[in-house]
C-alpha positions as CSV (number, residue, x, y, z in Angstrom):
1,X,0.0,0.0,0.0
2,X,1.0,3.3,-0.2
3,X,1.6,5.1,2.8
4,X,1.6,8.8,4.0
5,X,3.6,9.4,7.2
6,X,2.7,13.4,8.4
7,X,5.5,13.9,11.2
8,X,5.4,17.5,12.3
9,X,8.3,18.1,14.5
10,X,11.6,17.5,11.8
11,X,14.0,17.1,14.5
12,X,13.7,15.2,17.8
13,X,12.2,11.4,19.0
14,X,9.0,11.5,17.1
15,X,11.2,12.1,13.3
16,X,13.1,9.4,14.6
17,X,10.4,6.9,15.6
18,X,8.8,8.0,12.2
19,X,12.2,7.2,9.7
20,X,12.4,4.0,11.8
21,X,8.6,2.5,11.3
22,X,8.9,4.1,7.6
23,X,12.1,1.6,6.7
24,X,10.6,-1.0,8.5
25,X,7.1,-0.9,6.3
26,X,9.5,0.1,2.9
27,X,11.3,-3.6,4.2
28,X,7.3,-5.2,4.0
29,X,7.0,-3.8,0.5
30,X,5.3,-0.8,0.9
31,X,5.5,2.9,-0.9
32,X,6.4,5.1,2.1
33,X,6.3,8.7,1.7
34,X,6.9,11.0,4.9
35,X,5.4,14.8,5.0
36,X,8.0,16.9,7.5
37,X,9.9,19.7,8.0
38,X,11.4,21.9,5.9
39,X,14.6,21.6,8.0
40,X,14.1,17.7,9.1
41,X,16.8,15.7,10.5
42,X,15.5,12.6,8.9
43,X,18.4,10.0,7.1
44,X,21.2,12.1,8.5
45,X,22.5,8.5,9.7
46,X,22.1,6.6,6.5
47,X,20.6,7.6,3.4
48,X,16.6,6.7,3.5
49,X,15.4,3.4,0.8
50,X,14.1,4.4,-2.5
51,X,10.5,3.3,-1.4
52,X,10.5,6.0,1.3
53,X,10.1,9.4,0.3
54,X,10.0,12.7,1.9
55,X,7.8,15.7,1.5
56,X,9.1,18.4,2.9
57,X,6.4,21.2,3.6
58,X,6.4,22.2,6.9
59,X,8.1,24.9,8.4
60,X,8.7,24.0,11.3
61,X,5.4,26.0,13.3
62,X,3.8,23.0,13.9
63,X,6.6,21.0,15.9
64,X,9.1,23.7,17.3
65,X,8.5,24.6,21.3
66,X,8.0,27.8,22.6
67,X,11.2,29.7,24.7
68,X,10.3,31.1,27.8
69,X,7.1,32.7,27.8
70,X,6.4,33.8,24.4
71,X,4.4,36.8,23.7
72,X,0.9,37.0,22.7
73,X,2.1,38.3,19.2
74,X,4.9,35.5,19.2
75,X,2.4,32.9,19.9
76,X,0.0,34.0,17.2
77,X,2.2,33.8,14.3
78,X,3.0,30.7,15.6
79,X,-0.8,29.3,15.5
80,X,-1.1,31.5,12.2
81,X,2.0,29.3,10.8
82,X,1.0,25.8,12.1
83,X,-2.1,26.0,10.2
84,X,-0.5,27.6,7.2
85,X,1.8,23.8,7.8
86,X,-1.4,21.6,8.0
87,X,-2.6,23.2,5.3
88,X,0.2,22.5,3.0
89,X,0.0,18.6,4.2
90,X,-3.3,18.4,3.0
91,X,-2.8,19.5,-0.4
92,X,0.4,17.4,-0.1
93,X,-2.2,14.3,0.4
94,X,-4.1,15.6,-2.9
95,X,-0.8,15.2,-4.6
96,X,0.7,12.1,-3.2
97,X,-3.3,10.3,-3.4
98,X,-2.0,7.4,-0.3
99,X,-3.9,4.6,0.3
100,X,-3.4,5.6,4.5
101,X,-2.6,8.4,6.0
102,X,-1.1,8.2,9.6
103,X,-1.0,11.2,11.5
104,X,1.8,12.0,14.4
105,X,1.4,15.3,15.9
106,X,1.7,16.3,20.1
107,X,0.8,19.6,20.2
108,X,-2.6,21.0,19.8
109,X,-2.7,21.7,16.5
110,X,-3.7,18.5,15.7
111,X,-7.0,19.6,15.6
112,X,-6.4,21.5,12.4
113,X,-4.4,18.4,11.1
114,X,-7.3,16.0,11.7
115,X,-9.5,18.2,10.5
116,X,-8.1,18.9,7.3
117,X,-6.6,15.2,6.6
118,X,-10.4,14.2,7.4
119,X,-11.1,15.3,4.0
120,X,-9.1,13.0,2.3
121,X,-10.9,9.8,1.1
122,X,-7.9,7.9,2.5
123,X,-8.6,6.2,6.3
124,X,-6.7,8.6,9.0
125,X,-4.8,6.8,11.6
126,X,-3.4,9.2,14.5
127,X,-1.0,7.6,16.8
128,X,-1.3,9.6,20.1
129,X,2.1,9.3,21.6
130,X,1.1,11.6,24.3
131,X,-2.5,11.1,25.4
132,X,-2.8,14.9,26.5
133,X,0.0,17.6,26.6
134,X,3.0,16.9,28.9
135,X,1.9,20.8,30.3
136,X,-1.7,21.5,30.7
137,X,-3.0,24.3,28.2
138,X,-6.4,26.2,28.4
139,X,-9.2,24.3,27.8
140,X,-7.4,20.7,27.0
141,X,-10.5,18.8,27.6
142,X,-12.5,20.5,25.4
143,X,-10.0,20.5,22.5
144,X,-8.4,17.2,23.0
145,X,-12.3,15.5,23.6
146,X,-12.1,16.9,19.9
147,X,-9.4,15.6,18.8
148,X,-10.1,12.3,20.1
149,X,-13.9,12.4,18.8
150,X,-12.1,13.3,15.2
151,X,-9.1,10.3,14.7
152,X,-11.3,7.9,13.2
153,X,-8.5,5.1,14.3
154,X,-6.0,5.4,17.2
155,X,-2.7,4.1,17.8
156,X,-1.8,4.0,21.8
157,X,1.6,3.2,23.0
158,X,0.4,0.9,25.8
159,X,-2.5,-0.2,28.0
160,X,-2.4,2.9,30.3
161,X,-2.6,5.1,27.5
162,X,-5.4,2.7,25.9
163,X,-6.9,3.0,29.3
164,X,-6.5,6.7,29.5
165,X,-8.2,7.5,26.4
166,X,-11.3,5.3,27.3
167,X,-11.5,6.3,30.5
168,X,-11.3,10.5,30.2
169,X,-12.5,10.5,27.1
170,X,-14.9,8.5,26.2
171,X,-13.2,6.6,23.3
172,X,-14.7,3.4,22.4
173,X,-12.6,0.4,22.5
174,X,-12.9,-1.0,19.1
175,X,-11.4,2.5,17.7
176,X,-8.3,2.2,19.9
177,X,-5.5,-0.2,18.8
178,X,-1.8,-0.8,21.1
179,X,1.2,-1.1,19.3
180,X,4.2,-0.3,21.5
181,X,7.0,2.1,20.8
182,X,10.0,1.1,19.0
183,X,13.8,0.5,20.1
184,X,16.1,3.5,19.5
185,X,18.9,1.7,19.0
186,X,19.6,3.2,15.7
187,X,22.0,5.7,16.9
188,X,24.5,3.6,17.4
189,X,23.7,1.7,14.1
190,X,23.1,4.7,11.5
191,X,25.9,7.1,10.7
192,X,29.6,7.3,12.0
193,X,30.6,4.3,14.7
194,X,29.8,6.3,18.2
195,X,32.4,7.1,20.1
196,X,34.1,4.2,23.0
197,X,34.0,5.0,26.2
198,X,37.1,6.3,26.8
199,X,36.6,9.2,24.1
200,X,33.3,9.8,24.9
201,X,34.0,10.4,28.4
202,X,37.2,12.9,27.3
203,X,34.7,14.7,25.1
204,X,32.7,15.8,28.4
205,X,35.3,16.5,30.5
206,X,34.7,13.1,33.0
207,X,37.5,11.2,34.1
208,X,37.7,7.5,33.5
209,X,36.9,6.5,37.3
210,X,33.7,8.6,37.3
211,X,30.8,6.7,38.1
212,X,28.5,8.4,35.3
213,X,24.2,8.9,35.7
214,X,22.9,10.9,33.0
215,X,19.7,12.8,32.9
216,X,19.1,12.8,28.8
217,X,16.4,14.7,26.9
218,X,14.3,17.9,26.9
219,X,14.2,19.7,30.1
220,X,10.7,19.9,31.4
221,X,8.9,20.4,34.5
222,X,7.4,16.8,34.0
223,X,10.7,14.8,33.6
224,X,11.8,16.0,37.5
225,X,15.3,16.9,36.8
226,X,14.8,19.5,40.3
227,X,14.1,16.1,41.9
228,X,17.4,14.5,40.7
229,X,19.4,17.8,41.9
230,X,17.9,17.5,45.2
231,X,18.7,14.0,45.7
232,X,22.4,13.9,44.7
233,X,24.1,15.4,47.6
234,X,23.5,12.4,49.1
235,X,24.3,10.4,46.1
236,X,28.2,12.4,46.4
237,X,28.5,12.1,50.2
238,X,28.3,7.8,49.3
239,X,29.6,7.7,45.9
240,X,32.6,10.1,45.9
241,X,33.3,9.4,42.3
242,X,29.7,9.9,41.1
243,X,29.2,12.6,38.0
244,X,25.7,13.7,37.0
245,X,25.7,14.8,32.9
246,X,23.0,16.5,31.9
247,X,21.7,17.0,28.5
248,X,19.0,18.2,26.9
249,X,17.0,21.5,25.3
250,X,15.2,22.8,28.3
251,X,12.3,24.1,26.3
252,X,9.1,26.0,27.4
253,X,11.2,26.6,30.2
254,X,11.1,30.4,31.8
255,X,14.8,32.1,31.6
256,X,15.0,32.1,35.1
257,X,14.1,28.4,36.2
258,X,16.2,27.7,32.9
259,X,18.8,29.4,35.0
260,X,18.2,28.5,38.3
261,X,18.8,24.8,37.1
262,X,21.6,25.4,35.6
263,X,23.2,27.2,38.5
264,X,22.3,24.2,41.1
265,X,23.7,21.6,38.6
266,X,26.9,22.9,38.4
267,X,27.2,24.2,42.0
268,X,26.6,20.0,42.4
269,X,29.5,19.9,39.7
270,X,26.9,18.9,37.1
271,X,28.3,18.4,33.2
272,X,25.6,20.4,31.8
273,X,24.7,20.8,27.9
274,X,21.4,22.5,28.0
275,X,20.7,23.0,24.2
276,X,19.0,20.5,21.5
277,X,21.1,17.6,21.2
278,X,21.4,16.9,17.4
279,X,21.6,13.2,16.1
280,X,25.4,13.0,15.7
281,X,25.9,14.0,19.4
282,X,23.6,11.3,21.1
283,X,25.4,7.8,21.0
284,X,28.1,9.6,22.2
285,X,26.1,10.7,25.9
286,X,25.5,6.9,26.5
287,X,28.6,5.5,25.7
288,X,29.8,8.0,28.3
289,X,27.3,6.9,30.8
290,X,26.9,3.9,33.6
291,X,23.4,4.7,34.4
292,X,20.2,6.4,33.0
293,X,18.0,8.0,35.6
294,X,14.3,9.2,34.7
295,X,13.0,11.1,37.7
296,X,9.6,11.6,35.7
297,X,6.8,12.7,37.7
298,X,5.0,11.7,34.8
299,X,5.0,9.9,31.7
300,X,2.7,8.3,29.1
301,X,6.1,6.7,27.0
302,X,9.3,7.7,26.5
303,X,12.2,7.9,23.6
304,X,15.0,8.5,26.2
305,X,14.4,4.9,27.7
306,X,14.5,3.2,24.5
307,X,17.5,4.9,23.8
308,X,18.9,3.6,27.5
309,X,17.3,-0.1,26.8
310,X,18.7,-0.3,23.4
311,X,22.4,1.3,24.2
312,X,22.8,-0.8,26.9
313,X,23.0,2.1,29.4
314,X,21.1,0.6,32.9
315,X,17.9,2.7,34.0
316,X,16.6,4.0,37.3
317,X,13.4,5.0,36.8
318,X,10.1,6.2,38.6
319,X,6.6,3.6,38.6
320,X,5.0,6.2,36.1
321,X,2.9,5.9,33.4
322,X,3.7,2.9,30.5
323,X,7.1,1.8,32.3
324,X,5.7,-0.2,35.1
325,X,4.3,-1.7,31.7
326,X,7.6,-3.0,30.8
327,X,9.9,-3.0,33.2
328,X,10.7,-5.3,36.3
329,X,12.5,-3.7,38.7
330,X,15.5,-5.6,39.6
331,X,15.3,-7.6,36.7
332,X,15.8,-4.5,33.9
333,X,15.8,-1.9,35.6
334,X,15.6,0.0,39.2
335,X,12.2,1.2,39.7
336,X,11.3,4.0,42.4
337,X,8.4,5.9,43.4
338,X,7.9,9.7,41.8
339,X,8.5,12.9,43.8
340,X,10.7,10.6,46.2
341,X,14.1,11.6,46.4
342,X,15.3,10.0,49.0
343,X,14.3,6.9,47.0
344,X,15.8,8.0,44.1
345,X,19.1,8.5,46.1
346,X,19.2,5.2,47.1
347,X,18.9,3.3,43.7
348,X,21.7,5.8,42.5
349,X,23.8,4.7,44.9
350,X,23.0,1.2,44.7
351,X,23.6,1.4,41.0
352,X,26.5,3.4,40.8
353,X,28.1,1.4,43.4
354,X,27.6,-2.2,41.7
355,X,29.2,-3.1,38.4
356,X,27.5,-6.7,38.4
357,X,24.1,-5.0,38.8
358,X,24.3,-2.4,36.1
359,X,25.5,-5.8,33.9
360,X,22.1,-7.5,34.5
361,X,20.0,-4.4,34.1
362,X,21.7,-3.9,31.1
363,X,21.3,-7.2,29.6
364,X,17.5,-7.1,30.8
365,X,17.1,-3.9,29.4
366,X,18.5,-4.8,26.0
367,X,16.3,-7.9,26.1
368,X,13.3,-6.1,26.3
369,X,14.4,-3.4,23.6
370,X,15.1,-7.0,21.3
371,X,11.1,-7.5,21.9
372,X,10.2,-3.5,20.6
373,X,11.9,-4.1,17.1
374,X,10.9,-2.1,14.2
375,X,10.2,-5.2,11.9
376,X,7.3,-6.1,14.8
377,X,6.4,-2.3,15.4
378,X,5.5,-2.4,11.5
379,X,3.8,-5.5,11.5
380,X,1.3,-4.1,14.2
381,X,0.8,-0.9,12.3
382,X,0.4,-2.5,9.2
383,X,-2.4,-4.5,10.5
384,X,-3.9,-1.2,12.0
385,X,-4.4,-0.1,8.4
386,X,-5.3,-3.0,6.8
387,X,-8.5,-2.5,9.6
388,X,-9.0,0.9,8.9
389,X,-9.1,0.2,5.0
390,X,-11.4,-2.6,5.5
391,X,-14.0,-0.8,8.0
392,X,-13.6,2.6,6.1
């Protein structure tokens, strides 16, 4: 079949998921094309198959994150420009005449997308890989009861999400399909060979005998990173040699709780990169790294932990969300309760402290990355639209 792809960020976890599940269905014999960003990121690790083809016509106002707090007239021409975006996708879809069209959007202006792709005579899949903004916004249950009264079909990334969506808003079952996220291991496969350990760590100014936990991704109230700082002065005072990296774009963030963060981490001698990470620079972070922590005090799924699972890089992670779901702790991973520092302080230390332990969560971790392949992640979509075409 042929197959349009509308990804509307161009940089980031959700073009990456998207490039991965397009080569996988290109692999089952399907015409892929892919409507992004002018300014995507997409095949800058290896050059995309023939059968997958981009589209490139959105600028970018659909997908790019507010700094600060924007101004009313800054925020405007960014609604003005998103829909300008969905707009061009749809006459996109007039041009490329798919046989599906699956939509992957987190911000609200998937409203306009649905809207508009709702014309199409092609079945509309949506994949909500966030059930409702990471931030509240104004009036989110009206607009997302909308957009979830619009997606004819939805993808959910696991049974709390499927459970979310049926629960707050009123989505029948039948519409709803799970098919889990992918493994991210891709970095380290696509592009240049990432850096050993040795170099990595020289690249970041950390010494070989560091004991390394990195906090990876953007920087948002959600993912606790004030948490993490909190807890680690009792992570030094037992783990002498213990480093914290962080990295990550700490978007939506106000300049002065950007700042303030950035102050405590490196008063707590923090390595701190707080800008976008492109795709070149990411391997590199976990080869440098003995632990991955996730403070989250929420989550519905996450990129970063597929990029810990499938690098090998042992997790500590909070009971939030989708990753109770699929991890055990102890057996893959250290689980701890959110908002719990203490807690948190004590996995680090266990984990930092314990190269036999990090081994098995690694290997556990890696196992259950081995069960998120894309080859399986695009044999359960692909049965999603056969369904929609044959209940259209």
């Amino acid at each position: 079949m042929k197959i349009l792809e509308v990804e509307t960020f161009g940089r980031g976890g959700l073009t990456h998921y998207v490039e991965n599940l397009a080569r996988a269905l290109e692999a089952r014999g399907h015409l892929v094309w892919i409507a992004t960003a002018t300014d995507c990121e997409m095949a800058r690790g290896a050059p995309l198959p023939a059968n997958v083809r981009l589209v490139k016509v959105i600028r970018g106002g659909a997908g790019r994150q507010g700094r600060g707090r924007p101004r009313v007239a800054d925020g405007l021409r960014r609604k003005v420009r998103a829909l300008s975006d969905a707009l061009a996708v749809a006459r996109a879809v007039r041009r490329v005449r798919p046989d599906i069209i699956h939509l992957h959007c987190t911000n609200p202006i998937v409203l306009a997308y649905l809207a508009l792709l709702r014309l199409s005579r092609a079945p509309l899949v949506y994949t909500a890989h966030v059930v409702t903004p990471h931030e509240p916004i104004p009036l989110q249950s009206l607009i997302y009861g909308l957009v979830y009264r619009l997606a004819p079909w939805i993808v959910a990334h696991s049974r709390f999400d499927r459970a979310r969506l049926i629960d707050e808003f009123g989505v029948g079952a039948d519409r709803i399909e799970v098919v889990p996220h992918g493994e991210y291991g891709f970095f380290a496969r696509h592009g240049e060979a990432p850096p050993d350990r040795a170099t990595a760590r020289r690249d970041l100014g950390l010494a070989p005998e560091d004991a390394v936990a990195l906090f990876f991704g953007y920087i948002r109230e959600y993912k606790g990173l004030d948490i993490l700082l909190e807890a680690w002065p009792e992570i030094a005072a037992a783990r002498p040699a213990a480093r914290l990296v962080v990295a990550g774009d700490p978007v939506n963030l106000p300049p002065t709780r950007r700042e303030a963060l950035r102050e405590r981490a490196e008063v707590l001698g923090a390595v701190t990169e707080l800008g976008y990470v492109p795709f070149s620079a990411v391997a590199g972070y976990f080869a440098a790294a003995d632990v991955l922590v996730m403070p989250y005090r929420h989550i519905s799924q996450s990129g970063a932990l597929f990029l810990g699972l499938s690098l090998g890089v042992p997790v500590v992670a909070t009971t939030v969300g989708a990753i109770p779901e699929m991890l055990v702790d102890g057996e893959n991973a250290l689980l701890v309760a959110p908002e719990a520092p203490g807690e948190l302080a004590e996995a680090l230390i266990r984990a930092l402290g314990d190269p036999r332990l990090r081994r098995r969560l690694a290997e556990g971790g890696r196992r259950v990355a081995d069960e998120h392949g894309w080859p399986a992640i695009a044999e359960q979509s692909e049965a999603v639209f056969d369904k929609a075409l044959r209940e259209r």
